[in-house]
C-alpha positions as CSV (number, residue, x, y, z in Angstrom):
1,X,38.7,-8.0,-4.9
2,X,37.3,-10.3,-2.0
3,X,34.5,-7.9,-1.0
4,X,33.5,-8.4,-4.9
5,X,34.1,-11.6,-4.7
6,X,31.7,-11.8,-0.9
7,X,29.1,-9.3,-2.6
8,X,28.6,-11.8,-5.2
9,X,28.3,-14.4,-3.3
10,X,25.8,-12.8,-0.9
11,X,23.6,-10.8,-3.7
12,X,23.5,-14.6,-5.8
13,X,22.3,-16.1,-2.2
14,X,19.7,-13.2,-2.0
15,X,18.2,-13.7,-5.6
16,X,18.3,-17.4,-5.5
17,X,16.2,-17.0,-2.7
18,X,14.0,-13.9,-3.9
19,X,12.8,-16.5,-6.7
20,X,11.9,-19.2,-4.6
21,X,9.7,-16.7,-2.5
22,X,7.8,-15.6,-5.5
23,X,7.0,-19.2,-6.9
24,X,6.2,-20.3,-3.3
25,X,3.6,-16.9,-1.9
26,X,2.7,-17.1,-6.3
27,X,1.4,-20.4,-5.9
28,X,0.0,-19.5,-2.7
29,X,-2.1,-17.0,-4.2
30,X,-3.3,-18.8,-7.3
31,X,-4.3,-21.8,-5.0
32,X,-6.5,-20.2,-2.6
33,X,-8.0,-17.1,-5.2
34,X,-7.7,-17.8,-9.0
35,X,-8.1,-21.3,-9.3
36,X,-11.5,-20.6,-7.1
37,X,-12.2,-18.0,-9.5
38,X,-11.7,-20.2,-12.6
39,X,-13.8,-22.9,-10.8
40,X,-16.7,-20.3,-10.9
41,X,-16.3,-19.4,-14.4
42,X,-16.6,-23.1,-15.7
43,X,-19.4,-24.2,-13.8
44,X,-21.6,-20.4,-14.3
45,X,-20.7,-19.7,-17.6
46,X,-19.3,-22.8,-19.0
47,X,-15.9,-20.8,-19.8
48,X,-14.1,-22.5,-22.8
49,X,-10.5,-23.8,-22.0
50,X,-9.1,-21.3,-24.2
51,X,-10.7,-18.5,-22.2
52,X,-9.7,-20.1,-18.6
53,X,-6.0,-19.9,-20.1
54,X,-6.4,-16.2,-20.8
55,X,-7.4,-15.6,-17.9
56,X,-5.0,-17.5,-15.4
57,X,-2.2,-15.6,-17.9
58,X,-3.3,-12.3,-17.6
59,X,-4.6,-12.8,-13.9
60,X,-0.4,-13.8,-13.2
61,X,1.2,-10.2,-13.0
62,X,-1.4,-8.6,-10.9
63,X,-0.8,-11.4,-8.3
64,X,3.2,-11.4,-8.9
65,X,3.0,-8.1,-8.3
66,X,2.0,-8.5,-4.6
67,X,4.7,-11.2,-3.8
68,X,7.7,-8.9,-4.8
69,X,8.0,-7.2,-0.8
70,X,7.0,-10.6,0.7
71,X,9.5,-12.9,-1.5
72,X,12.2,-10.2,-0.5
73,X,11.8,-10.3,3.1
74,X,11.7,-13.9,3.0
75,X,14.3,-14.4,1.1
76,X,16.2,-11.7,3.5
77,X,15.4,-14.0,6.4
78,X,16.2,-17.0,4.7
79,X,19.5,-15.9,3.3
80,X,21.1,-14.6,6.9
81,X,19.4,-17.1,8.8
82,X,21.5,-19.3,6.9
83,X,24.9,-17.6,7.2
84,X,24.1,-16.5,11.1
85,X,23.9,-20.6,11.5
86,X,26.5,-21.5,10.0
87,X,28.6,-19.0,11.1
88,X,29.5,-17.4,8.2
89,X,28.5,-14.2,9.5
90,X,30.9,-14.7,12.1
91,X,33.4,-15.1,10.0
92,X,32.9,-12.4,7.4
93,X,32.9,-10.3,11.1
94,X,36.5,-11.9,12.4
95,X,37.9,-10.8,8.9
96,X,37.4,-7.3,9.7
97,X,34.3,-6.7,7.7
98,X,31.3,-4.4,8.6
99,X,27.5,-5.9,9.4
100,X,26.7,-2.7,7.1
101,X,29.1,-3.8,4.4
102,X,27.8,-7.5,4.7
103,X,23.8,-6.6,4.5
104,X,24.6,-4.1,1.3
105,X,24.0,-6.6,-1.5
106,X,20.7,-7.2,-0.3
107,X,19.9,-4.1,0.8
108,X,21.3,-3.0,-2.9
109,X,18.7,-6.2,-4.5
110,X,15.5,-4.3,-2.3
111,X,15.9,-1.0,-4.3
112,X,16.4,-2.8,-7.5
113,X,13.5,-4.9,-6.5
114,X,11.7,-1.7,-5.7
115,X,12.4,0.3,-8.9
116,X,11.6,-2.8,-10.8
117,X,8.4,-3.4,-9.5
118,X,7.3,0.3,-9.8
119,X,7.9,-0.2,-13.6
120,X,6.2,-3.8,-13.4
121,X,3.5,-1.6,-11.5
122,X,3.1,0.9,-13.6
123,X,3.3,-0.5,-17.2
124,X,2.6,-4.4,-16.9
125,X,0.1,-4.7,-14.5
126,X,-2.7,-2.4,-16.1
127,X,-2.1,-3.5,-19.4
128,X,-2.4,-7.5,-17.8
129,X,-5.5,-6.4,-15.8
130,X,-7.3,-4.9,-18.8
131,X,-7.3,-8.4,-21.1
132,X,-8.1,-10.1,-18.1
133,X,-11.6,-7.3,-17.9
134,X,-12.1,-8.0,-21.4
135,X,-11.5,-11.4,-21.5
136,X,-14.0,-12.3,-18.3
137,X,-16.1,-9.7,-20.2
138,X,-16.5,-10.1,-23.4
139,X,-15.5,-14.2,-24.0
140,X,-16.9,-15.4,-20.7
141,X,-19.8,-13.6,-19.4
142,X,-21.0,-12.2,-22.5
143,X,-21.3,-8.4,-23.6
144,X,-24.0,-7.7,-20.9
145,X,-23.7,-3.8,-20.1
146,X,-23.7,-2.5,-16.5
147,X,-24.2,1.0,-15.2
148,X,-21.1,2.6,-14.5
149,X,-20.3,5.7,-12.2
150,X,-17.1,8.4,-13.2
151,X,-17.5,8.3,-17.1
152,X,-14.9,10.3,-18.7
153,X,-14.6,10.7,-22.4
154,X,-11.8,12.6,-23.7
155,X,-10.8,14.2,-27.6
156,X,-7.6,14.5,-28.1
157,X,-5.5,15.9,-30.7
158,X,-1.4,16.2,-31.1
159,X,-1.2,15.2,-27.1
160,X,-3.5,18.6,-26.4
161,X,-7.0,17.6,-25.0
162,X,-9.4,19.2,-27.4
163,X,-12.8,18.3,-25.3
164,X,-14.1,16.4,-22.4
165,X,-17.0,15.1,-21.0
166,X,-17.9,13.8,-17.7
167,X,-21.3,11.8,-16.5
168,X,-21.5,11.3,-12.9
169,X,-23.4,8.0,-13.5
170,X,-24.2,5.7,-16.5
171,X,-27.2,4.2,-16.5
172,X,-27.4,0.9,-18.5
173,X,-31.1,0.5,-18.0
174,X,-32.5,3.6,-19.2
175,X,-29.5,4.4,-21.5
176,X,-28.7,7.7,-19.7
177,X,-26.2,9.4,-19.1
178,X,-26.6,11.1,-15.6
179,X,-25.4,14.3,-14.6
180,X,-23.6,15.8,-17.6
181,X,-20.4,18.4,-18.2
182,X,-18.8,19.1,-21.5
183,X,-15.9,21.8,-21.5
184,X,-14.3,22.8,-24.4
185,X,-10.8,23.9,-24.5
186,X,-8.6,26.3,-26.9
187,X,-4.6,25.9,-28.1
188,X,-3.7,27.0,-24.6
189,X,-5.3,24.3,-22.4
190,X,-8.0,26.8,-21.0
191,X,-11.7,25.6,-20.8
192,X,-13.5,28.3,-23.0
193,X,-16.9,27.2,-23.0
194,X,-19.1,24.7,-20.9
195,X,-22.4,22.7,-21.0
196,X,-23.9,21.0,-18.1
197,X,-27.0,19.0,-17.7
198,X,-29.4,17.0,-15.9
199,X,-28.9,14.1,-18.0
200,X,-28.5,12.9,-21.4
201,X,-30.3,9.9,-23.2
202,X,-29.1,7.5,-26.5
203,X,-31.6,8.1,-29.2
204,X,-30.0,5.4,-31.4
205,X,-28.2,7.5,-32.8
206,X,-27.2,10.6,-31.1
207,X,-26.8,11.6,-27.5
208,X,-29.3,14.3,-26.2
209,X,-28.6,16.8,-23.1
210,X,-31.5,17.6,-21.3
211,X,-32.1,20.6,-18.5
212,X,-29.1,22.1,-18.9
213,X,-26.9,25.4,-19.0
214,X,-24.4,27.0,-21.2
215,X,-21.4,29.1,-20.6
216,X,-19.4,30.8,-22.9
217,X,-15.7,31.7,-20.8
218,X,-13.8,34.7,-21.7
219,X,-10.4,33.5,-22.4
220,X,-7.6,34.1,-19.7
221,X,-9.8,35.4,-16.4
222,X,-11.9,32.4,-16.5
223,X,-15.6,34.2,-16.1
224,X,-18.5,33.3,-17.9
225,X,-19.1,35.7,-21.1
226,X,-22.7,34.2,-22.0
227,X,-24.8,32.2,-20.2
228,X,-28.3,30.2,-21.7
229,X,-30.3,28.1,-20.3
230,X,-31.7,24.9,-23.0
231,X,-34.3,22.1,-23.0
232,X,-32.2,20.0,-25.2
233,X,-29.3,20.1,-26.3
234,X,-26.8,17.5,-28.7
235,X,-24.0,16.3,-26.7
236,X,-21.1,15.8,-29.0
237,X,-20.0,12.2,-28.4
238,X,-19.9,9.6,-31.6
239,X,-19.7,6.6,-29.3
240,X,-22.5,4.5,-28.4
241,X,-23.8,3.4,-24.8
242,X,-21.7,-0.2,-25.6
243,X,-18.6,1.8,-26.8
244,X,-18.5,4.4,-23.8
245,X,-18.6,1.1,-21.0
246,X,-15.8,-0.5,-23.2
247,X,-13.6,2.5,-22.9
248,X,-13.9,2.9,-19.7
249,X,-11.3,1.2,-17.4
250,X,-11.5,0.1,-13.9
251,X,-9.2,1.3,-11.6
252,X,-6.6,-1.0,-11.1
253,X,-6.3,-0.8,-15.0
254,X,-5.0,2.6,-15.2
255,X,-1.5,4.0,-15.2
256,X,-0.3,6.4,-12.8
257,X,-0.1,8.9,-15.7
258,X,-3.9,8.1,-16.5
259,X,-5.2,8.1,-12.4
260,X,-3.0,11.4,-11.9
261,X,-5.3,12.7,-15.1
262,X,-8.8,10.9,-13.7
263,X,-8.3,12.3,-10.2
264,X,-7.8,16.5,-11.5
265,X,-11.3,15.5,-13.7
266,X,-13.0,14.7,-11.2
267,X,-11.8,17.3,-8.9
268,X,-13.3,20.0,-10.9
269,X,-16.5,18.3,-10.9
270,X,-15.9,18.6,-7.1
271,X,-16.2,14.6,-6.5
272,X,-14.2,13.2,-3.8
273,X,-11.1,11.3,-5.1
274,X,-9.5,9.9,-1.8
275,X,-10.0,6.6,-2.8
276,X,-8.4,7.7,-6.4
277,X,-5.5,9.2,-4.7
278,X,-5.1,6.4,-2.0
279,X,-4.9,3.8,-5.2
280,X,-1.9,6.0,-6.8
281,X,0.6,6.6,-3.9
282,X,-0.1,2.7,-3.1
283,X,1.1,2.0,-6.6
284,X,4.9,3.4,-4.9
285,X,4.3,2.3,-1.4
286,X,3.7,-1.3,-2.4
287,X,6.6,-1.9,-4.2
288,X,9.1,0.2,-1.9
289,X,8.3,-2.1,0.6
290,X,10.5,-4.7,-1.1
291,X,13.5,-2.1,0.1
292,X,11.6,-1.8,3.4
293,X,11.6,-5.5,4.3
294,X,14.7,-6.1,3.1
295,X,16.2,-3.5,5.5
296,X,13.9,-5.1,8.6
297,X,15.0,-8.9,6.8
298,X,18.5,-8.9,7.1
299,X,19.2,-8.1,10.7
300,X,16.4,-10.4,11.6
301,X,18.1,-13.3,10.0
302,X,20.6,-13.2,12.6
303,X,18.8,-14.3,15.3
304,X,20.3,-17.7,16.8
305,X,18.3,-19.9,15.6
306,X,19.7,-23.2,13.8
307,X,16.5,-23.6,12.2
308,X,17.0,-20.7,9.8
309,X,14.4,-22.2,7.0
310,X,11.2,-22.5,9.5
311,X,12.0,-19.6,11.4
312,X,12.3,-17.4,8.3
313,X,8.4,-18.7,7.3
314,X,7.5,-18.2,10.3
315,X,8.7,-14.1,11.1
316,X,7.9,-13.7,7.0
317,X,4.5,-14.6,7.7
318,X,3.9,-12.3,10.8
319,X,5.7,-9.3,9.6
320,X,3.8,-9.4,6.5
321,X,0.5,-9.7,8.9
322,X,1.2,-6.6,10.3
323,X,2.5,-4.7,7.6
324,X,-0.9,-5.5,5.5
325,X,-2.8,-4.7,8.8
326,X,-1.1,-1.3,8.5
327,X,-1.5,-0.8,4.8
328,X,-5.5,-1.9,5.2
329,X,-5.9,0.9,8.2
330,X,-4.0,3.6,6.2
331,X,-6.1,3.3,3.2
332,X,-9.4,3.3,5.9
333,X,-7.7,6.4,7.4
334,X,-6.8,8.0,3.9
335,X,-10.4,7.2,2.1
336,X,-12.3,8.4,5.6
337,X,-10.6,11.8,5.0
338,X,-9.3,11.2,8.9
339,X,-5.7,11.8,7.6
340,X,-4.4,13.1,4.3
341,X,-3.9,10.3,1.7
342,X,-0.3,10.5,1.1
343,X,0.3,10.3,4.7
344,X,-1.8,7.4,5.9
345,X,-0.8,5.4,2.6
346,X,3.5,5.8,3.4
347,X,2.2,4.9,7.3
348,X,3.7,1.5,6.8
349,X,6.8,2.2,5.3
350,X,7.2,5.3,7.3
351,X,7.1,2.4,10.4
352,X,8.6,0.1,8.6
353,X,11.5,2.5,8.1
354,X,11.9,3.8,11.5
355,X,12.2,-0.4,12.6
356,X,14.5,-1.1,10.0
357,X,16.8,1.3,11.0
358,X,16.5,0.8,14.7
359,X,17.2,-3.3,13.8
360,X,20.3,-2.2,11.6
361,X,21.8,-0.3,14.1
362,X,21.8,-2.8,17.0
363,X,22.8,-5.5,14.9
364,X,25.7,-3.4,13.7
365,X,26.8,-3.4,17.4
């Protein structure tokens, strides 16, 4: 009953503290990037108040998003730094209780904080960073279009992908669609004809292939039946140069469901999706840090120090230094091919595992 009664007391101390991290680094973040952003819009596009709201809303998640691992560590810090000064700690210690059994709520809040920001991750943040696209896009800037690289267009039908087509590059001044495949599929997933070409233009109307070749696949061993050669050739695709841009999304607006999909497309059209694949395991890494730095966060906070609260900003700020020095050199590592991408991306937790453990144990002495 009174380790309930001390896990709720220490978990309430955690969370109170958890909050104020993510106002504090949130405002931190707005100050010194969005508001500068906003800033721009009014004075180079003459954005409309109603717009700059839209876009400081929608801009809010992608920016909470990165606070969750430092608002736990701080509020780790913060939290024992407290209790070590006030000798609480001791206390809990002279009463027979465990440092492990004493660090468990918050250790218990990281994963929580973990889990949920996966799911924050993985269904809020894309869905926020898309309005803001279309927002800046389409109410600010205006509906200029821009080439685009990676165009993917996809039919689908009762969840089973029908056809695809991928253009290495869009070209928004000539209208063209560079670098052209179209694969058909049958009932049972397998491609069972193909069309590639040079390039296809907009007529207006249509799209055109042009230069290309034609493969008919015999179903189940995956060789080519038929093969013809054409000039031209229609390409398939009712959506205009203005609608294939739109449907296109950036990559920090995809799910990991939808950059798991993007990154086996483009591997069969033998394009190199490190940076793809360094983007997805991030979307985990990130937000398991929260569990990371809470592990590293508790035992810190019981250095002597009577100044808990300035101590605490101060270790936040240099752990979080060299935990983002980490994460900047893994994805360098993981996009320059110099270590495989799952790897290099968990480096930083992997280290920041190893240390939490090590500063868990000592302190449990």
């Amino acid at each position: 009953m009174h380790l309930r009664i001390l896990d709720k007391y220490i978990f309430r101390e955690v969370f109170m503290a958890f909050l104020f991290g993510i106002c504090a680094f949130s405002a931190v973040f707005i100050g010194s990037g969005t508001l500068f952003k906003i800033a721009k819009y009014i004075t180079d596009y003459g954005a409309s108040l109603q717009a700059v709201v839209k876009i400081f809303i929608f801009g809010l998640p992608g920016v909470i998003m990165w606070t969750f691992p430092m608002s736990m560590l701080l509020a780790t810090l913060l939290t024992f730094g407290r209790l070590s000064g006030s000798s609480e700690i001791t206390a809990m210690k002279s009463c027979g209780i465990s440092f492990g059994r004493i660090a468990a709520p918050a250790i218990v809040m990281g994963l929580i904080v973990s889990i949920g920001a996966i799911a924050f991750n993985e269904y809020v943040v894309p869905w926020a960073n898309t309005a803001y696209r279309n927002v800046l896009a389409y109410e600010i800037q205006g509906t200029t279009m821009k080439s685009q690289e990676h165009i993917i267009l996809k039919d689908i039908e009762k969840d089973q992908i029908q056809r695809l087509v991928y253009a290495r590059l869009y070209d928004a001044d000539t209208q063209t669609l560079q670098g052209v495949t179209l694969q058909d599929f049958d009932a049972d997933g397998h491609v069972r004809h193909v069309e590639n070409a040079e390039y296809a233009d907009w007529s207006g109307s249509s799209w055109t292939m042009h230069n290309g070749m034609l493969y008919d696949i015999a179903s189940g061993d995956g060789q080519s039946e038929h093969t013809i050669r054409f000039d031209t050739q229609v390409l398939p695709v009712k959506a205009n140069p203005n609608q294939i841009v739109r449907e296109q999304k950036d990559t920090e607006e995809l799910t990991m469901k939808e950059l798991k999909a993007q990154i086996e497309i483009m591997k069969t059209q033998f394009v190199d999706t490190k940076k793809l694949e360094a983007e997805l395991y991030q979307r985990v890494t990130v937000p398991m840090a929260s569990l990371i730095f809470a592990l590293i966060g508790v035992p810190l906070g019981l250095q002597p120090t009577r100044n808990s609260s300035s101590a605490g900003f101060a270790m936040s700020v240099i752990i979080i230094f060299f935990y983002y020095a980490l994460m900047t050199m893994g994805n360098a590592l993981a996009r320059s091919g110099a270590i495989a991408p799952l790897l290099a991306v968990w480096l930083p937790n992997i280290i920041g595992l190893i240390a939490g453990g090590i500063l868990i144990r000592r302190a449990s002495r």
